[in-house]
C-alpha positions as CSV (number, residue, x, y, z in Angstrom):
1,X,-12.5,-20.9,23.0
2,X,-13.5,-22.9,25.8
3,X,-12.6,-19.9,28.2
4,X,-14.7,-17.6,25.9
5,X,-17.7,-19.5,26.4
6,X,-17.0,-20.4,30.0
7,X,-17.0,-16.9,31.1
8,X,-20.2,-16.1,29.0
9,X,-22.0,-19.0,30.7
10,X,-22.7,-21.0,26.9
11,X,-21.6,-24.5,25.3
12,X,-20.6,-25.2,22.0
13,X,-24.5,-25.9,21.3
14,X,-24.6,-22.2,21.6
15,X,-22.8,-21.8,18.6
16,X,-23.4,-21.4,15.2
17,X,-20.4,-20.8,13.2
18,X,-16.9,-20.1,13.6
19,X,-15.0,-17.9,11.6
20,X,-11.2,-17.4,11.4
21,X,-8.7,-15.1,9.4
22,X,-5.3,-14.1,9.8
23,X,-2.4,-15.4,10.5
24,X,-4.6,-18.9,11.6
25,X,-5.0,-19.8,7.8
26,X,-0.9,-19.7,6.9
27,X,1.6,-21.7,6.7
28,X,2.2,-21.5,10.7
29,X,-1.4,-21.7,11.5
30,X,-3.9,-24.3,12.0
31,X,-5.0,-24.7,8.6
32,X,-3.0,-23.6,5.9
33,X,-5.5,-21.9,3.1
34,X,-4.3,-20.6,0.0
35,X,-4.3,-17.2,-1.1
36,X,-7.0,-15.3,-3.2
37,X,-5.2,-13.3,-6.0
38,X,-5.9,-9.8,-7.2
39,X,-8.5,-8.5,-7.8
40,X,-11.0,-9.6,-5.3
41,X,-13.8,-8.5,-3.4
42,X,-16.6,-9.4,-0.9
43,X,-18.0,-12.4,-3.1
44,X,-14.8,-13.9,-4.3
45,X,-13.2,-14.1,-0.6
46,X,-16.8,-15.5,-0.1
47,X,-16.8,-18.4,-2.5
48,X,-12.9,-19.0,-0.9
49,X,-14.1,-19.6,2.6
50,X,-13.2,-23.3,3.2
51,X,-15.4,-24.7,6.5
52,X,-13.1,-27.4,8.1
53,X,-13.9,-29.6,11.0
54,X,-10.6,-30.2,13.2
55,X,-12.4,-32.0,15.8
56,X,-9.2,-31.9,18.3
57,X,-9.7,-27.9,18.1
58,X,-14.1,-27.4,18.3
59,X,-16.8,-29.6,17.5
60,X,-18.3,-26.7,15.3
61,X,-16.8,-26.2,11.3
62,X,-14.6,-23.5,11.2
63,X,-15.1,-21.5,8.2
64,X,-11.6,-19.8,7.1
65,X,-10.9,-17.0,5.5
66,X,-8.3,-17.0,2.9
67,X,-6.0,-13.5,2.3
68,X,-5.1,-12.5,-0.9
69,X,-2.0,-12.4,-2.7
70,X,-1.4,-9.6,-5.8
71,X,-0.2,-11.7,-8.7
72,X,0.0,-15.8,-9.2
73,X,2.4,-17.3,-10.9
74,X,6.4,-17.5,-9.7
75,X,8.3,-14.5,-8.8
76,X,11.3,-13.1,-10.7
77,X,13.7,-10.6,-10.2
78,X,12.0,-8.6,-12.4
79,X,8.9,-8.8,-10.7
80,X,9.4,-9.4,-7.2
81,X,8.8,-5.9,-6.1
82,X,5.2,-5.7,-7.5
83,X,4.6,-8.8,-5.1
84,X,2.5,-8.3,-2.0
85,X,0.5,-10.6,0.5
86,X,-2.2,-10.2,3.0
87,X,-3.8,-12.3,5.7
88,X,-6.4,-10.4,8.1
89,X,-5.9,-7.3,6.4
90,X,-7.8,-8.2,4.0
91,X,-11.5,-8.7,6.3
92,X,-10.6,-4.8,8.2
93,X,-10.3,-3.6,4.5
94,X,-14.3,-5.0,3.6
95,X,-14.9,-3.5,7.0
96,X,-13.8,0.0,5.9
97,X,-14.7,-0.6,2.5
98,X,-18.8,-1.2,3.5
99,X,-18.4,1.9,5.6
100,X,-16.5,4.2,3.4
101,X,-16.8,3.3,-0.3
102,X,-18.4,5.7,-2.7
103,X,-18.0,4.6,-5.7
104,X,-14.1,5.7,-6.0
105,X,-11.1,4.0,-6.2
106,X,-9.1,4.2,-2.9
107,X,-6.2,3.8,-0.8
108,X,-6.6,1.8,2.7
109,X,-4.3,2.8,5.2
110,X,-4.1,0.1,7.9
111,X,-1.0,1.2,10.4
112,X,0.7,-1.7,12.4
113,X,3.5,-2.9,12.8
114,X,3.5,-4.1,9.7
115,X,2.1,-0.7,7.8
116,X,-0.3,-2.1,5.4
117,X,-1.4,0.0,2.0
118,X,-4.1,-1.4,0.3
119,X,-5.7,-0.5,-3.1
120,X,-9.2,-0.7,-3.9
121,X,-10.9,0.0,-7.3
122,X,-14.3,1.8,-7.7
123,X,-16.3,-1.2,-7.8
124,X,-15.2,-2.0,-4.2
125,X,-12.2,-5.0,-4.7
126,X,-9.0,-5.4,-3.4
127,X,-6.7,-5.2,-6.3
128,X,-3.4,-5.3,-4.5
129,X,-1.9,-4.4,-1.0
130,X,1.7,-2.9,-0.4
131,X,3.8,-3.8,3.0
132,X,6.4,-2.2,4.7
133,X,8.3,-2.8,8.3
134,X,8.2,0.7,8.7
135,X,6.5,0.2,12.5
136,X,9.5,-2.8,13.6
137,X,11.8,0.0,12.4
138,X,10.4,2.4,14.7
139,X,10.4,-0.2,17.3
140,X,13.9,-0.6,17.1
141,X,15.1,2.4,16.4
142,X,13.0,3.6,19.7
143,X,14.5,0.9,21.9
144,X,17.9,-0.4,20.5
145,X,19.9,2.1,18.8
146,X,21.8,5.2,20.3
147,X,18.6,7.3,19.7
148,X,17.2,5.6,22.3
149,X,18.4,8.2,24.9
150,X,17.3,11.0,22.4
151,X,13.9,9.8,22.5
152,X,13.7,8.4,26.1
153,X,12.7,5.2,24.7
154,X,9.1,6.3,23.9
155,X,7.3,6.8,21.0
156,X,5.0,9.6,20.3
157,X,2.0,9.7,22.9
158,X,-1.2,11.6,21.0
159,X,-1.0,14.4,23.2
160,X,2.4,15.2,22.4
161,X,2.3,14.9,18.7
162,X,4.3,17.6,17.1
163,X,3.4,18.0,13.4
164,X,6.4,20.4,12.7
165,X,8.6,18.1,14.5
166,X,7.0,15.2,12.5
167,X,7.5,17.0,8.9
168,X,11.1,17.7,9.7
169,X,12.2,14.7,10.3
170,X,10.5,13.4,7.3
171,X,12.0,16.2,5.1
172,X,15.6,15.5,6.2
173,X,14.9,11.4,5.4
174,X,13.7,12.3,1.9
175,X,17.1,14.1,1.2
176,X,19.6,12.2,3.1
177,X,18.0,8.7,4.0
178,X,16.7,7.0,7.2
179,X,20.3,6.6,8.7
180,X,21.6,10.1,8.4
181,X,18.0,11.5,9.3
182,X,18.0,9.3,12.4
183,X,21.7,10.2,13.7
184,X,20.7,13.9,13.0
185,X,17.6,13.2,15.5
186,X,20.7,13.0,18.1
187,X,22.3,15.8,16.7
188,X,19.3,17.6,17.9
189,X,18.8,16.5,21.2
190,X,22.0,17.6,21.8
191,X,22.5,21.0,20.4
192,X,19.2,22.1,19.6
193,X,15.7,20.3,21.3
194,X,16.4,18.4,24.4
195,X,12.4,17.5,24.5
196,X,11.9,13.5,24.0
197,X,8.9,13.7,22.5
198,X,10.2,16.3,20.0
199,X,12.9,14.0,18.6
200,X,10.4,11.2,19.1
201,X,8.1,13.1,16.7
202,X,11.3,14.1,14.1
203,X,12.3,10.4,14.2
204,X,8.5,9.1,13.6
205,X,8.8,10.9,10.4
206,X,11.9,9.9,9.0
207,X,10.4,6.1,9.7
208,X,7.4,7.1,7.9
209,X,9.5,9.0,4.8
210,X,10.3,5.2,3.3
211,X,6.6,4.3,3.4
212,X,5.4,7.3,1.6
213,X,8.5,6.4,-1.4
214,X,7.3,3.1,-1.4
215,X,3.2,4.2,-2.7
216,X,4.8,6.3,-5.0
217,X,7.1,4.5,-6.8
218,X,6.0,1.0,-6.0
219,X,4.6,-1.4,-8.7
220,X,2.3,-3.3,-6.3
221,X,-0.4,-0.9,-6.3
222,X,-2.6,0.6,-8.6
223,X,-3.5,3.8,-7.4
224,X,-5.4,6.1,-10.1
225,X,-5.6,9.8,-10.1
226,X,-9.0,10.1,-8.1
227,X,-7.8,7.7,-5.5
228,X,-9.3,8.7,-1.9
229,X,-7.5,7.9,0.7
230,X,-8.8,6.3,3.8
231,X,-6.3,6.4,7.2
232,X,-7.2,3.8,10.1
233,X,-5.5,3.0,13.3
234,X,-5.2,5.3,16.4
235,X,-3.7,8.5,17.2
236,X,-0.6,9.7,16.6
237,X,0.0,7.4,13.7
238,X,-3.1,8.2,11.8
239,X,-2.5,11.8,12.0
240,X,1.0,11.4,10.7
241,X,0.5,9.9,8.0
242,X,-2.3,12.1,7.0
243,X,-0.3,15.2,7.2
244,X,2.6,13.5,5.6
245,X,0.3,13.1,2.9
246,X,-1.6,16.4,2.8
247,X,1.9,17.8,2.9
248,X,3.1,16.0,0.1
249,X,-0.2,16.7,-1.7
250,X,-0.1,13.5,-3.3
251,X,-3.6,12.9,-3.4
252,X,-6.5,15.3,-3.1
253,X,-8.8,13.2,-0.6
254,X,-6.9,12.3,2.3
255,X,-9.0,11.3,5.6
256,X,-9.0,9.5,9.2
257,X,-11.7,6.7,9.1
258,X,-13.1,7.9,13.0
259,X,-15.3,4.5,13.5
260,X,-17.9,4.6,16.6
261,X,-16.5,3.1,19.9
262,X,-16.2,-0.5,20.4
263,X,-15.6,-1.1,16.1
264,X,-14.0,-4.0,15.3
265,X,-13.1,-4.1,11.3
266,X,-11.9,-7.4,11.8
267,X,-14.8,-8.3,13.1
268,X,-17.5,-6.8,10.8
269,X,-15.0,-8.0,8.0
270,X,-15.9,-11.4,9.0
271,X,-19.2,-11.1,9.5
272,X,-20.1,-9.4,5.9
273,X,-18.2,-12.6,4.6
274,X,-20.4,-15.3,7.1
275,X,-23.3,-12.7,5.2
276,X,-22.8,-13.5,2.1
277,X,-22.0,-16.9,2.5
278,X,-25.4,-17.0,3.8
279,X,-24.1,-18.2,6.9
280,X,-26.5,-15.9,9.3
């Protein structure tokens, strides 16, 4: 923080406000704040905001953003599934959701690597979020398994994203699984496609396959029939999983959210929340 204002030639006199979320206000952060449940929207994350002044950190309060969680209450095994938590998520999706939002219920798509799914009804709340590991998967099965060699140890650049390639490998993950699909990818290289970025493309979507299972069968979303769905993130991810989608026909609005250059969601998410806190 110091750094931040050293190099923009200000002191902490400068400063009005500071706003965190994320991973800051967990259990391994600075300040531990508890989770909002579902359903909850611009206001209610809001009136959760706790200002805390940790004078070792900044002389300035720092107003925290708490994520949300989709049920309270303990966790059983017969509910365990339908259980999903957010931190930072959670300020991208008001972000998208002042941009976007027309009235509908919808589907947040925020790719990472943690993939996030996140479902938002028609009055504009978060009513739930879904993760999966589905990126650290990729990661791994890029760098440290015998596809490695297959793939060249590189994921899928944008200008070599194959949406064939991409459909196949999903395809073959839907009927065997993600180990069988991934092994085939090796198959491949070796008697069929010696191209990297081919088999890159055909493992990205048998990764992705498990994600797509999980929205439709999971309990930790509520996803009506006129859900629209709204895709973040960068290129190639966002355009796989929108043709993994359009292929699937799942849903009848499926689209990229394209914002101008130099958008942050995080940061806008935080500033519509400083907004109605009547902070600026």
């Amino acid at each position: 923080m110091e750094q931040l204002l050293d190099g923009n030639s200000l002191t902490y006199r400068d400063v009005r406000h500071v706003i965190a979320s994320g991973m800051i206000t967990s259990d391994v952060g600075i300040v531990e704040v508890p989770h909002l449940t579902a359903p909850a929207g611009l206001e209610e994350i809001a009136s959760a905001t706790k200002e805390i002044l940790l004078s070792d950190v900044c002389p300035v309060p720092i107003h925290f953003i708490p994520g949300i969680k989709n049920a309270d209450g303990n966790v059983s095994f017969d509910d365990y599934e339908s259980m999903d938590i957010m931190r930072g998520e959670e300020v991208e999706s008001l972000a998208i959701i002042h941009k976007c939002h027309e009235g509908h219920p919808m589907l947040l798509i925020l790719p990472g690597s943690h993939n996030k799914f996140v479902s938002v009804d028609k009055d504009g709340r978060i009513t739930g979020c879904l993760t999966s590991i589905s990126g650290e998967l990729l990661a791994s099965v890029t760098n440290d398994t015998i596809i490695a060699k297959s793939v060249g140890r590189s994921y899928v650049k944008s200008g070599d994203y194959d949406r064939d390639w991409l459909l196949l490998g999903y395809d073959n993950a839907k009927r065997v699984g993600l180990g069988r699909a991934c092994f085939s990818g090796r198959i491949l290289s070796l008697f069929r496609e010696r191209t990297p970025s081919k088999i890159a493309n055909y493992i990205l979507g048998a990764v992705l396959q498990g994600d797509i299972t999980a929205i439709t069968n999971s309990q930790a979303l509520s996803l009506p029939a006129d859900t629209h769905v709204i895709i973040s993130g960068k290129a190639p991810m966002n355009l796989a999983l929108r043709d993994i989608l359009r292929a699937e026909n799942l849903f009848e609005h499926v689209t990229i959210f394209e914002p101008d250059r130099g958008f942050s969601a995080s940061a806008l998410g935080a500033y519509l929340v400083a907004e109605k806190m009547q902070l600026l």
